[in-house]
Structure formats: structure tokens, C-alpha cells
KESEVO-580139 format. One record per residue (C-alpha): residue number from 1; z, y negated, x negated. Coordinates in nm, 4 decimals. Each point is the difference from the previous one (the first is absolute). Layout:
N
+-----+----------+----------+----------+
!   n !       zz !       yy !       xx !
+-----+----------+----------+----------+
! NUM !        Z !        Y !        X !
...
+-----+----------+----------+----------+
REM end
This chain:
357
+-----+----------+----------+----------+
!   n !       zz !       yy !       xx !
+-----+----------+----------+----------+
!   1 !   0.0000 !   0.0000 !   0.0000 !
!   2 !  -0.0405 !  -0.3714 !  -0.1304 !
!   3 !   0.1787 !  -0.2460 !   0.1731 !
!   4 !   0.1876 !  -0.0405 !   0.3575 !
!   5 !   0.0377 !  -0.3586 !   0.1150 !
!   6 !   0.3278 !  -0.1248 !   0.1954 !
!   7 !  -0.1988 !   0.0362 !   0.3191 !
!   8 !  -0.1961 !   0.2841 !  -0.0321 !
!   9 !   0.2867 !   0.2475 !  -0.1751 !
!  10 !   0.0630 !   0.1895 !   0.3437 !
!  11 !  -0.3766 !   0.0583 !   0.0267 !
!  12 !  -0.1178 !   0.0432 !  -0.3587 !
!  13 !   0.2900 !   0.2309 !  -0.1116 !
!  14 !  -0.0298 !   0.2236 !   0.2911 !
!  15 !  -0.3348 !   0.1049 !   0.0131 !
!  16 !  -0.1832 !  -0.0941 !  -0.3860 !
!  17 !   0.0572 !   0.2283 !  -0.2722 !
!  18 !  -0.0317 !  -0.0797 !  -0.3388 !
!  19 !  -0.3530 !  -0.1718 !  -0.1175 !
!  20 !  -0.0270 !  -0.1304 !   0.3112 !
!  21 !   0.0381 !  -0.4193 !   0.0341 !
!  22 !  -0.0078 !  -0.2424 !   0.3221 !
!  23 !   0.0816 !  -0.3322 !  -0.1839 !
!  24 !  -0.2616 !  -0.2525 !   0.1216 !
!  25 !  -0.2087 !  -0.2443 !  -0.1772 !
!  26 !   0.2767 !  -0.1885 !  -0.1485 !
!  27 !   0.1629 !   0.2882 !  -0.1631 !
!  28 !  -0.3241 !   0.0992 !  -0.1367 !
!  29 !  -0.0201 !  -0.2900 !  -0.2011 !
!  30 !   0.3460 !  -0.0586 !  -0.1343 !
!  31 !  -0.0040 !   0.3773 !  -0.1408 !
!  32 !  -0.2734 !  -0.1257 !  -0.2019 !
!  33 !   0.2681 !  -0.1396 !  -0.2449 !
!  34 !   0.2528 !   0.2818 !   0.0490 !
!  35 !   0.0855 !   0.2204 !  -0.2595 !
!  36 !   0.1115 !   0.3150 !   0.2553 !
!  37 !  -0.2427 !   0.1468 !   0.2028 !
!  38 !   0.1327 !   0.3076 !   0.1972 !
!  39 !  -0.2744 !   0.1178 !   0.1259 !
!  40 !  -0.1049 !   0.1263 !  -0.3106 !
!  41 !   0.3219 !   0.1312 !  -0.0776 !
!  42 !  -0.1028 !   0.4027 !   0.0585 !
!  43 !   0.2577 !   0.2053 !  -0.2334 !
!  44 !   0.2654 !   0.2939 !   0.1072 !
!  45 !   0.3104 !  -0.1864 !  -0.1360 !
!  46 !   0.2685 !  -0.2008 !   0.2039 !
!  47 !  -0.1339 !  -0.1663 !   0.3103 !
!  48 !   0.1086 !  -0.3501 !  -0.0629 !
!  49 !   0.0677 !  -0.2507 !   0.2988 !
!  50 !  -0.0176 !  -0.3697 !  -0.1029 !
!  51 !   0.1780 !  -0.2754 !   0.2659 !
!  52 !  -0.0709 !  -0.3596 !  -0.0715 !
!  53 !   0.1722 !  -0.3247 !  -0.0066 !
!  54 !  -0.1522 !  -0.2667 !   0.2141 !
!  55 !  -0.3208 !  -0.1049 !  -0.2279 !
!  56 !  -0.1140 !   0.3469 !  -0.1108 !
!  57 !  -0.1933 !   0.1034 !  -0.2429 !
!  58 !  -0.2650 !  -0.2217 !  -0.1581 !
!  59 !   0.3269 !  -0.2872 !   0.0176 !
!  60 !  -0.0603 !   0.0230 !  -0.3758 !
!  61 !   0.4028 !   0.0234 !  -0.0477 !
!  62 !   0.2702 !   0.2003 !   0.1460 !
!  63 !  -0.1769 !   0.2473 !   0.1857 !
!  64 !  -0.2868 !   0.0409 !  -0.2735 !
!  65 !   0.2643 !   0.1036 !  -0.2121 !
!  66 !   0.0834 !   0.2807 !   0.1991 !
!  67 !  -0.3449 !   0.1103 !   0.0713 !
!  68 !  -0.0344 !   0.0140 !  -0.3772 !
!  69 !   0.2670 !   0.2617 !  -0.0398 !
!  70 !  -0.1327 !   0.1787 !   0.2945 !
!  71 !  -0.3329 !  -0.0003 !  -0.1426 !
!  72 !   0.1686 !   0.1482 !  -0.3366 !
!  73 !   0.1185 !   0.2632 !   0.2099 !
!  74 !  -0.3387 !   0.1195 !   0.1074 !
!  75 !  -0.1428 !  -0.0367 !  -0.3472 !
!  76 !   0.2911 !   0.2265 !  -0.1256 !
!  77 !   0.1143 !   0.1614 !   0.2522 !
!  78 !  -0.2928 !   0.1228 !   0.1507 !
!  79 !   0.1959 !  -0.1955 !   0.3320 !
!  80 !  -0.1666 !  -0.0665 !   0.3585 !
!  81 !   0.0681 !  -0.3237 !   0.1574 !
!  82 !  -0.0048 !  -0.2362 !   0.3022 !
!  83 !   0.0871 !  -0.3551 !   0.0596 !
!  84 !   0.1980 !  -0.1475 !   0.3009 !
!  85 !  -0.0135 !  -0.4220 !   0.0176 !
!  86 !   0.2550 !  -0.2289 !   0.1172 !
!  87 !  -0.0967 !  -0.2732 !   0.2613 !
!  88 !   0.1609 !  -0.3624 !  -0.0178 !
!  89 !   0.2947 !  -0.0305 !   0.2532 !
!  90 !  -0.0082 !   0.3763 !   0.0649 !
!  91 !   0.3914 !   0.1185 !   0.0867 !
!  92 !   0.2211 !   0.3127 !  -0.0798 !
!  93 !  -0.1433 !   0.2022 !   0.2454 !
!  94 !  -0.3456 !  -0.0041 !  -0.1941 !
!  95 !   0.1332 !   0.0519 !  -0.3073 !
!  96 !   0.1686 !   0.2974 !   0.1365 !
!  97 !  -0.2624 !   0.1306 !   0.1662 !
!  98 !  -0.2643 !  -0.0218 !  -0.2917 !
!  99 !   0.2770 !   0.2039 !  -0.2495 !
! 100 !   0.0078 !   0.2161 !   0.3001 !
! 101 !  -0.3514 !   0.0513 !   0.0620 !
! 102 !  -0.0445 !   0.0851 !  -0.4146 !
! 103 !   0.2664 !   0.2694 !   0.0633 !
! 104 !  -0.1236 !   0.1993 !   0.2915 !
! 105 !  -0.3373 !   0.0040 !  -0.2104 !
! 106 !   0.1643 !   0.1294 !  -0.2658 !
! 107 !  -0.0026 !  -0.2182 !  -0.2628 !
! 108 !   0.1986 !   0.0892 !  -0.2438 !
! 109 !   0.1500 !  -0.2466 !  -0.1972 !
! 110 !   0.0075 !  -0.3106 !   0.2201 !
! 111 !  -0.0084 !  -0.3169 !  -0.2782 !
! 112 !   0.1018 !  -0.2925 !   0.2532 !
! 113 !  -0.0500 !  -0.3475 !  -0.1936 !
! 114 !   0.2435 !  -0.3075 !   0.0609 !
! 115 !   0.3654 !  -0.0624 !   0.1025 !
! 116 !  -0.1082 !   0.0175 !   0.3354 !
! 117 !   0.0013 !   0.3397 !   0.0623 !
! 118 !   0.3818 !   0.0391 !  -0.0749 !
! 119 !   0.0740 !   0.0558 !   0.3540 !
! 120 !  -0.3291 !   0.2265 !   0.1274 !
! 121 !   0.0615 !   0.1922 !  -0.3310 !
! 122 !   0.3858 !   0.0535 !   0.1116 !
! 123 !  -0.0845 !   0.1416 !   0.3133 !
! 124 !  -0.3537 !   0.1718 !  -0.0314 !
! 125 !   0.0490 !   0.1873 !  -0.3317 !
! 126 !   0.4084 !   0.1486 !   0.2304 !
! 127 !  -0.2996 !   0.1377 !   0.2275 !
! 128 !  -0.2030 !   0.1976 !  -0.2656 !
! 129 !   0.2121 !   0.1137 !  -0.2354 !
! 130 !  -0.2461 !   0.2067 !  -0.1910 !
! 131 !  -0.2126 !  -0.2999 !  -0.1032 !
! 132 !   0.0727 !  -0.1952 !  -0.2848 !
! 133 !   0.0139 !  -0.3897 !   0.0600 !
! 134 !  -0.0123 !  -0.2557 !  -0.2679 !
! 135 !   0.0432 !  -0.3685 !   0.0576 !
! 136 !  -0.0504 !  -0.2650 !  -0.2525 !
! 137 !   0.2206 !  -0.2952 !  -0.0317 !
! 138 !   0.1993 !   0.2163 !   0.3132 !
! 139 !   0.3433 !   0.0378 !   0.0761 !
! 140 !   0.2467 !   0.1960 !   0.2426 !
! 141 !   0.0981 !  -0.2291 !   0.2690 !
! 142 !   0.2271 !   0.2156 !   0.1534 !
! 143 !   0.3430 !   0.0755 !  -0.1283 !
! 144 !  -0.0296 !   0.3703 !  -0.0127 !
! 145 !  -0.0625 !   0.2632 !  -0.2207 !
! 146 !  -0.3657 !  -0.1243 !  -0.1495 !
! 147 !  -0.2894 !   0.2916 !   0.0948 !
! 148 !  -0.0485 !   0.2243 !  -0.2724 !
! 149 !  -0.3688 !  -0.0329 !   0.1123 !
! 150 !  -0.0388 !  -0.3310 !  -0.1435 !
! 151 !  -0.0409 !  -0.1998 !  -0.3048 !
! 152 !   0.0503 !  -0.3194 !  -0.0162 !
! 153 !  -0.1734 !  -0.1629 !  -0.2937 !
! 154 !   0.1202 !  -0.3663 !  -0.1000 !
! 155 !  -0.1075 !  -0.2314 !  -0.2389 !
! 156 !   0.2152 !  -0.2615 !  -0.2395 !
! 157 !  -0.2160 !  -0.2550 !   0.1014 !
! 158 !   0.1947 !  -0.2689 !  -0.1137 !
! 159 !  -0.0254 !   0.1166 !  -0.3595 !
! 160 !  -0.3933 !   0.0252 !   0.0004 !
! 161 !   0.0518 !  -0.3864 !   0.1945 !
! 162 !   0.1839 !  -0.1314 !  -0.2479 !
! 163 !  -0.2075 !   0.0653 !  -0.3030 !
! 164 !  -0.2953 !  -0.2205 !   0.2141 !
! 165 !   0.2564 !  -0.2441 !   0.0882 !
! 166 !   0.0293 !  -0.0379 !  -0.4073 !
! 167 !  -0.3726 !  -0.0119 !  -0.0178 !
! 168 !  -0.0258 !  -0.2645 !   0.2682 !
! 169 !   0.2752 !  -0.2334 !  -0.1552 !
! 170 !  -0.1158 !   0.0471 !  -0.3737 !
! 171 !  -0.4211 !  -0.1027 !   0.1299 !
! 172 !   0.1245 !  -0.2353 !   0.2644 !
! 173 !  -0.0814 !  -0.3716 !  -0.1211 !
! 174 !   0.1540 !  -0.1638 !   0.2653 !
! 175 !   0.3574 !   0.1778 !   0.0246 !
! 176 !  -0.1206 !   0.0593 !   0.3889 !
! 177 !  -0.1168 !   0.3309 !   0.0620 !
! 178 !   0.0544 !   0.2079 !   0.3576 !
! 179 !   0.0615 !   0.3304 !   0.2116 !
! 180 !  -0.2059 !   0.0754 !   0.2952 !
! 181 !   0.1702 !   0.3111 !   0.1943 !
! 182 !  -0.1896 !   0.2098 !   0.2633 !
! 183 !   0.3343 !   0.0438 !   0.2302 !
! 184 !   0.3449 !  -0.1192 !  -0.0091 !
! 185 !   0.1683 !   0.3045 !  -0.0692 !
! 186 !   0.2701 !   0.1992 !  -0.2636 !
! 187 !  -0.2459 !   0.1592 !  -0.1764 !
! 188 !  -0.2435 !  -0.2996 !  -0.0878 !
! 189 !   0.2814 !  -0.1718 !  -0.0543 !
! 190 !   0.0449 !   0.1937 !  -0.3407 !
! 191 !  -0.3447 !  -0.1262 !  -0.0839 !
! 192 !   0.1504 !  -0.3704 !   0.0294 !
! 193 !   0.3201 !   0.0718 !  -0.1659 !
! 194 !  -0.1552 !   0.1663 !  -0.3362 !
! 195 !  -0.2778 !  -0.2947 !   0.0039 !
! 196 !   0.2358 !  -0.2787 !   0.0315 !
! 197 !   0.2745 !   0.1928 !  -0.2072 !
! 198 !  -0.3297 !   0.0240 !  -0.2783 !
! 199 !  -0.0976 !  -0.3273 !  -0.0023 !
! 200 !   0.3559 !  -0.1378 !  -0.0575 !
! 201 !   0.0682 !   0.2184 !  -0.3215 !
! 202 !  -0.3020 !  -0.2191 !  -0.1194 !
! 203 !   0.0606 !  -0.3738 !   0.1672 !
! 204 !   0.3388 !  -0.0057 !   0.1632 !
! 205 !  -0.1319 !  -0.3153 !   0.1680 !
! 206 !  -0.3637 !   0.1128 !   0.1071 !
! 207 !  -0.0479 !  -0.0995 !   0.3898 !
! 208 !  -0.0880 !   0.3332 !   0.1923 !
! 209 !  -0.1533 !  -0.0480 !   0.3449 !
! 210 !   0.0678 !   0.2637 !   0.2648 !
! 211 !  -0.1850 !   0.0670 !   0.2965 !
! 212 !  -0.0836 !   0.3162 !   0.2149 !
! 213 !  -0.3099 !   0.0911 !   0.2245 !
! 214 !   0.2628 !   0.1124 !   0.2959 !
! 215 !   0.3438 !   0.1096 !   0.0915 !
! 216 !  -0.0470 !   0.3383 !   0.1462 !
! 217 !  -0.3339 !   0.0671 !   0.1152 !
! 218 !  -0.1674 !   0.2239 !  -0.2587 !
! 219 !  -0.3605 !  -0.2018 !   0.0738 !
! 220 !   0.1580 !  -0.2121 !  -0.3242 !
! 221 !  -0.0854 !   0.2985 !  -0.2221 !
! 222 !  -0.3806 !  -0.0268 !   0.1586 !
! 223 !  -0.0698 !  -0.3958 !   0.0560 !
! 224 !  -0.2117 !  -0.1074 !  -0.2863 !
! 225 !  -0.0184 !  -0.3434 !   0.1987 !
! 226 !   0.3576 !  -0.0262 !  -0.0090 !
! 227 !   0.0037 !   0.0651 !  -0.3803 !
! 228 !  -0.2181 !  -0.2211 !  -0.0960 !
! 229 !   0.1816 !  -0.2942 !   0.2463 !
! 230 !   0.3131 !   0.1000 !  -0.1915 !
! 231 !  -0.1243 !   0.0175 !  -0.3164 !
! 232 !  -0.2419 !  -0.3648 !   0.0087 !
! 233 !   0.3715 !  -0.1680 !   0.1163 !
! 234 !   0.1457 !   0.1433 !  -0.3210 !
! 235 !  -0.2775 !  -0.1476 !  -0.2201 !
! 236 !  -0.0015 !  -0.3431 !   0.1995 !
! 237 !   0.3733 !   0.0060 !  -0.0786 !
! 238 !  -0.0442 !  -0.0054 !  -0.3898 !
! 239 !   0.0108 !   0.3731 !  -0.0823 !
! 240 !  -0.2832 !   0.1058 !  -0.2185 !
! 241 !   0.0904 !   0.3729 !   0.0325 !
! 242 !   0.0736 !   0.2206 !   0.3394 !
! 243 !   0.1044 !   0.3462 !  -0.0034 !
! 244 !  -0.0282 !   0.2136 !   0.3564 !
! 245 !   0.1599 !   0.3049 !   0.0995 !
! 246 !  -0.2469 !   0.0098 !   0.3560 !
! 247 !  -0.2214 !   0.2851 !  -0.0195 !
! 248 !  -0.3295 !  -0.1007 !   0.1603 !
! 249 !   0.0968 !  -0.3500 !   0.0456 !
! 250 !   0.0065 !  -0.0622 !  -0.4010 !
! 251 !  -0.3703 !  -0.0234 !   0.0435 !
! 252 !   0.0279 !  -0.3297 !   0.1427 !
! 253 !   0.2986 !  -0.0856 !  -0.2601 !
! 254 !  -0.3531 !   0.0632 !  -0.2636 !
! 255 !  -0.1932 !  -0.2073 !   0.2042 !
! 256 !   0.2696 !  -0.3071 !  -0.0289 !
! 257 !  -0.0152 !   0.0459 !  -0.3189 !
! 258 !  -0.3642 !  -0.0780 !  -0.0732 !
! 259 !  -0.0172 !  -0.2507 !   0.2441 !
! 260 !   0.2984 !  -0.1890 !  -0.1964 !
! 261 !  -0.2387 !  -0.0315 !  -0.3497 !
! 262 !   0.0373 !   0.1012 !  -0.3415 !
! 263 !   0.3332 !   0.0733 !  -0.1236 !
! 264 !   0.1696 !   0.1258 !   0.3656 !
! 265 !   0.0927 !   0.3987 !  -0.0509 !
! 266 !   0.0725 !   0.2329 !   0.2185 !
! 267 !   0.2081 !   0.3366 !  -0.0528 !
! 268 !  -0.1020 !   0.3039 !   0.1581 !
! 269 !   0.1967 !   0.2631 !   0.1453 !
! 270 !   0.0599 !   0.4414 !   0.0137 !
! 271 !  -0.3015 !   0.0476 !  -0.1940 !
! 272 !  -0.2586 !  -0.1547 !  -0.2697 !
! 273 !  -0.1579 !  -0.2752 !   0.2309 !
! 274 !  -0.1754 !  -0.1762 !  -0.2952 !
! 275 !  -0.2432 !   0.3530 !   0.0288 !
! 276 !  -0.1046 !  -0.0263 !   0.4004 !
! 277 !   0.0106 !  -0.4160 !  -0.0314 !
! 278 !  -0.3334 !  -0.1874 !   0.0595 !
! 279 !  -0.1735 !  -0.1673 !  -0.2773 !
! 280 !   0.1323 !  -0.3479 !   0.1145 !
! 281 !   0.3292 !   0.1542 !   0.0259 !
! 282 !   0.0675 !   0.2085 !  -0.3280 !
! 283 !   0.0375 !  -0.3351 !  -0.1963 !
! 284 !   0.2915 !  -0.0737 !   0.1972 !
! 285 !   0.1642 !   0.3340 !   0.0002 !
! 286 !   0.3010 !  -0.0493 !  -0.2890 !
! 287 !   0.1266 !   0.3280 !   0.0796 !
! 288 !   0.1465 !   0.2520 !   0.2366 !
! 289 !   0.3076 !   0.2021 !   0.0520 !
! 290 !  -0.0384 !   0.3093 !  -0.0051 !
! 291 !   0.1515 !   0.2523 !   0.2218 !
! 292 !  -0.0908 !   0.3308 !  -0.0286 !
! 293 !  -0.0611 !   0.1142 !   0.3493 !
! 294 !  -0.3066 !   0.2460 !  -0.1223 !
! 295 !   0.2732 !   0.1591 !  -0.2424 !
! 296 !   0.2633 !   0.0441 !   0.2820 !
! 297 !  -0.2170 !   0.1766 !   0.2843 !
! 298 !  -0.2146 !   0.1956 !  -0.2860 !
! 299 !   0.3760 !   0.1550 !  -0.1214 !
! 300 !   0.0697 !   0.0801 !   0.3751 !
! 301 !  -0.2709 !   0.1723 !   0.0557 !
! 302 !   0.0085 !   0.2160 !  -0.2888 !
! 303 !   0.3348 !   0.0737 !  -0.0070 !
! 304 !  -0.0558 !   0.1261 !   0.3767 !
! 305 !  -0.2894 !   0.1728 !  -0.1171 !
! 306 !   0.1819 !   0.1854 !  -0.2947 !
! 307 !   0.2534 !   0.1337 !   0.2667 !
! 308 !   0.2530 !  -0.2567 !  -0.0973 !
! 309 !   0.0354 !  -0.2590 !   0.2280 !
! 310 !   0.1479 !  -0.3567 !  -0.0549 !
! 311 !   0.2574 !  -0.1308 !   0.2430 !
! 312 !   0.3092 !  -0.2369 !  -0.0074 !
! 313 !  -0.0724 !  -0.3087 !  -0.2246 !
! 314 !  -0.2002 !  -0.0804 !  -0.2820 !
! 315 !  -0.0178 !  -0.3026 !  -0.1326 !
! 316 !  -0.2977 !  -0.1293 !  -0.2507 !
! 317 !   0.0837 !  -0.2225 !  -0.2904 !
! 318 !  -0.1113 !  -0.1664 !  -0.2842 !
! 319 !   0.1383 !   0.2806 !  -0.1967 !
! 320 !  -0.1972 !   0.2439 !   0.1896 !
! 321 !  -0.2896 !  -0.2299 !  -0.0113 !
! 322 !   0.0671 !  -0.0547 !   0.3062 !
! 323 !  -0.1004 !  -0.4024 !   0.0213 !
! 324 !  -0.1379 !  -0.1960 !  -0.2799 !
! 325 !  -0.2486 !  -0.3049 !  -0.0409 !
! 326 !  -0.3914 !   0.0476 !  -0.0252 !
! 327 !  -0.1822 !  -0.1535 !  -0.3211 !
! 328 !  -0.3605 !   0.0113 !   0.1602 !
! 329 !  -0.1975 !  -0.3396 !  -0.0866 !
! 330 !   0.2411 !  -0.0709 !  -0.3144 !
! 331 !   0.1408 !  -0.2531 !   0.1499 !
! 332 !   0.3676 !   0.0867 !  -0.1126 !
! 333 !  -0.0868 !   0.1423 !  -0.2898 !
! 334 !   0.1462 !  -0.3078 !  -0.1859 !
! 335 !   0.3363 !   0.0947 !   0.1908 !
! 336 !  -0.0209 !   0.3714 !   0.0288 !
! 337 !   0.3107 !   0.0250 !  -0.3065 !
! 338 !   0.2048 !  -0.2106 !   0.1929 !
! 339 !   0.0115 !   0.1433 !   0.3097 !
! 340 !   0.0016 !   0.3370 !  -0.1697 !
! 341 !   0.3010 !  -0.1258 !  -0.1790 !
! 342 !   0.1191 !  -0.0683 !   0.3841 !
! 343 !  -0.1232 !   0.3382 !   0.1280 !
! 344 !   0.2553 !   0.1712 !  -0.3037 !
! 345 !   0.3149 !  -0.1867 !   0.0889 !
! 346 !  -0.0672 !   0.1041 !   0.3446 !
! 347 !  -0.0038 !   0.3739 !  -0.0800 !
! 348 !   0.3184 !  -0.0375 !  -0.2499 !
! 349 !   0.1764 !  -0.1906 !   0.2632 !
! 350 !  -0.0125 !  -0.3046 !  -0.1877 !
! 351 !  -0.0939 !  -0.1667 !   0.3280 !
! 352 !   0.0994 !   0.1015 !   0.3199 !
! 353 !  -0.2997 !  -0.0933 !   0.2387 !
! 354 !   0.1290 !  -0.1263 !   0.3568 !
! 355 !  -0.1124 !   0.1494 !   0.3143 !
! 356 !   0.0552 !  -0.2879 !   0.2245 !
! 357 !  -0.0892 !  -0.4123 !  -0.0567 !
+-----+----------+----------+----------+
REM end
């Protein structure tokens, strides 16, 4: 199977099997750019069920990080797969239903991407306890025993922020530079603490502007429009360099920063955005933090796969490589000892990198 849209899952999982694809024109060309295609995805090893954050793949971010481990897994591991998309203002119920729906099909493991699965995850994977759920950036939200069906891999993204934050402060001419968030939430938050908590080791008095796309609706993680409002505020403020943690809404963030001339940089987010940038963009791309998403969903995959199983926490660091700062278009090359220097203390608890601004 290839991919089930919000709307169609009932339909699509029910009666396609796998090869078979009902997307419509527009998903026909978005997968032009996307590096997982499961339609061609034809081996005999674990039958791999991929559910979305709002923005899917092709958001050149979050989610594309995840369909790069995924796609590892059917280079490696042989694996068969099928994708299930997130619509904007969808509710619990949906999300429930779409882990659901990848269950009773038999997918086996079920990689659900984003925080907001916590809940569906909680109650869906209590109802199939023979398939193996794995959540990243998830949590238990209940107070009971967690399911020993799921693993729930986190990030240090703070750590991976701050080293940017250092970049940003250390390249910033104007001792402005800014945060664009997707949602107001705990775990972007951590993204805003490292970045600040980064840019102060370097300028204690460095101005850091603040802003995020929305409160709670998860459309902030898919409003390029909203990024790029955000972002072009920042850089009519006086900050010469903006950082987002958005998904799909940092392409506006880019956008801002061409529009605001030569010298305005922009920091990319989850994965190397300097390498899926434009041409007008890449010269504004200073770097990215890196979070290894790919690494995270490949791992729980094969570790289902070698009869081992994840579950309970696991938490991906910079001393696990976890998080980390991109070098693509050199433009931190200048830097890159310093905020190595940074990334050491950090893993001999020199610095302790807050969690919360």
C-alpha cells in the first residue's frame, strides 16, 4: 500500500492491499520529492506502518526524517510499508482510529510520528497487544504502568538547540537574532530554551525575539504563511538570524529570510535543510539542528525485526549522536571548534542544558 489520507483511511485501508494507491493529483506531485515510496516497497521482512504528523511527508522536516528511517528499513530489512497522513484540525478520535486501522491490517510495527499521538498510542496499542508501537518524541500520559508494547523515543533537543543558538549569536551582527515555534507547547519549548540558553553562553546581552505560529492547534507545524509572517517580524525587528522549530512552516521562515537581503540567516530544523533548500534559499541557510528522527524509527524497526523489541523510554543525545548541528554550505565552518568545544562540555556535564525558557 502507499499512502491513506485522513479522509480516505476507512476506505483505503479496508479494501487496497499493498501496491495499490488512491492519493489524487496532489499527492502525485508532492511524492515527486519524497524519499519513501511504499509502493515499491515488495520484501518479506516486517510490515512497517508509518502514521504522520500534520504536514506529512514531503514537509522536508520532521516527518521526512522518519520516512528516511523507514525507507532504511526496506533497504535493509527487506521491510513492506504503508503511509497514513494527518489532516489539520483532525481530533483524537482520528488519530485513534488511523493506529487502529494499521493494526487490524496487520502492520506490524506501527512507527506513529509526533507528541500527538501520546494519547491514541495509550489506548490503541492496550487493544493489540501483540503489535509493537513506537512513538517519537511520545510519552505515557496516563499514570499507570507504561505498555510494554511501546517505545517511546525522545530527543535532547535542547542540546542539539543550543549549539545553533551559539552559531546564531557568534554570526549575528546585530546582537538581534530570533525563534519562530510551530506550537506553543512543552516539547518545542526545549527548542527555545537550548537556543536562548546557546546564544547567552556567547552574548549574555544578545536580544532574542520569541514568537510562535499558534497555541494549540497543530496547523502551526504546517502554515508556511504563518512562518514566514513570524519570521519577516523578527527580521523587521533587528535580528539578522531566525532559528524555527515548525516543521512545514520553516519553509516560509526560508522565504523571510531571502526576502530580508544579504546577511539575514535562517536555521533549519530535524534534518539537513541546507540539502532540500531552493537555490535562492541555500545562501541563507547558516545551519540546522539536527535531530535524528531517521536514526530513532530505523533502531525501532530493527530491533522489532531482530525479535527484540524496544519499549519504555529512550532518549537520543548528543552522546548518542542523537542531535548535533549540520555543516552543509560551510557556513559555520569558521565556528565549527567552538561550538564543538560547546557540544563537549555538554556531554561531560560541564553545562547543564535547560529544558524550559
Amino acid at each position: 500500500m502507499g499512502k491513506i489520507t485522513a479522509l480516505a483511511a476507512v476506505s483505503v485501508l479496508a479494501l487496497a492491499g499493498c501496491g495499490s494507491d488512491d492519493n489524487g493529483d496532489s499527492d502525485d506531485a508532492k511524492s515527486s520529492s519524497n524519499v519513501l515510496d511504499c509502493d515499491k516497497a515488495d520484501g518479506d521482512g516486517p510490515k512497517v506502518g508509518i502514521a504522520y504528523d500534520v504536514g506529512g511527508q514531503g514537509d522536508k522536516s520532521f516527518n521526512d526524517a522518519a520516512a528516511v528511517g523507514v525507507k532504511k528499513a526496506v533497504d535493509e530489512l527487506a521491510a513492506t510499508c504503508t503511509e497514513a497522513e494527518a489532516a489539520d484540525g483532525e481530533g483524537e478520535g482520528d488519530r485513534e482510529e488511523r493506529l487502529r486501522l494499521l493494526a487490524e491490517q496487520g502492520y506490524n510495527p506501527i512507527v506513529a510520528v509526533g507528541f500527538k499521538y501520546a494519547e491514541s498510542v495509550d489506548k490503541v496499542s492496550g487493544e493489540f497487544a501483540d503489535t509493537t508501537f513506537a512513538i517519537v518524541d511520545g510519552f505515557d500520559p496516563t499514570a499507570d504502568a507504561e505498555n510494554a508494547n511501546v517505545s517511546y523515543l525522545g530527543f535532547a533537543e535542547e542540546q542539539g538547540s543550543f549549539l545553533v543558538g551559539a552559531a546564531a549569536a557568534t554570526k549575528s551582527e546585530t546582537d538581534n537574532i530570533g525563534f519562530v515555534g510551530g506550537v506553543n507547547s512543552d516539547l518545542i519549548k526545549k527548542f527555545e530554551a537550548g537556543y536562548v540558553a546557546g546564544a547567552k553562553a556567547v552574548n549574555p546581552d544578545i536580544t532574542v525575539q520569541v514568537k510562535y505560529i499558534e497555541e494549540e492547534n497543530a496547523r502551526g507545524f504546517n502554515d508556511p504563511a504563518g512562518g514566514r509572517a513570524a519570521a519577516a517580524g523578527m527580521f523587521d525587528g533587528g535580528a539578522d538570524v531566525v532559528y524555527h522549530a515548525s516543521g512545514g512552516s520553516g519553509a516560509g521562515v526560508f522565504e523571510a529570510a531571502v526576502d530580508a537581503g544579504d546577511g539575514k540567516w535562517a536555521i533549519g530544523v530535524d534534518s539537513d535543510q541546507w540539502q532540500t533548500a531552493s537555490k535562492t534559499e541555500k545562501p541563507h541557510i547558516l545551519t540546522s539542528m539536527l535531530k535524528r528522527v531517521d536514526v530513532a524509527t530505523f533502531d525501532a524497526i530493527k530491533a522489532f525485526d531482530d525479535g527484540s523489541p524496544l519499549s519504555s523510554y529512550k532518549v537520543y543525545d548528543l552522546k548518542s549522536d542523537g542531535v548535533g548541528y549540520s555543516t552543509s554550505g560551510g557556513f559555520v565552518d569558521d565556528i565549527s571548534g567552538e561550538l564543538d568545544g560547546y557540544a563537549e562540555k555538554i556531554k561531560n556535564e560541564e553545562i547543564t542544558v535547560p529544558t524550559t525558557p
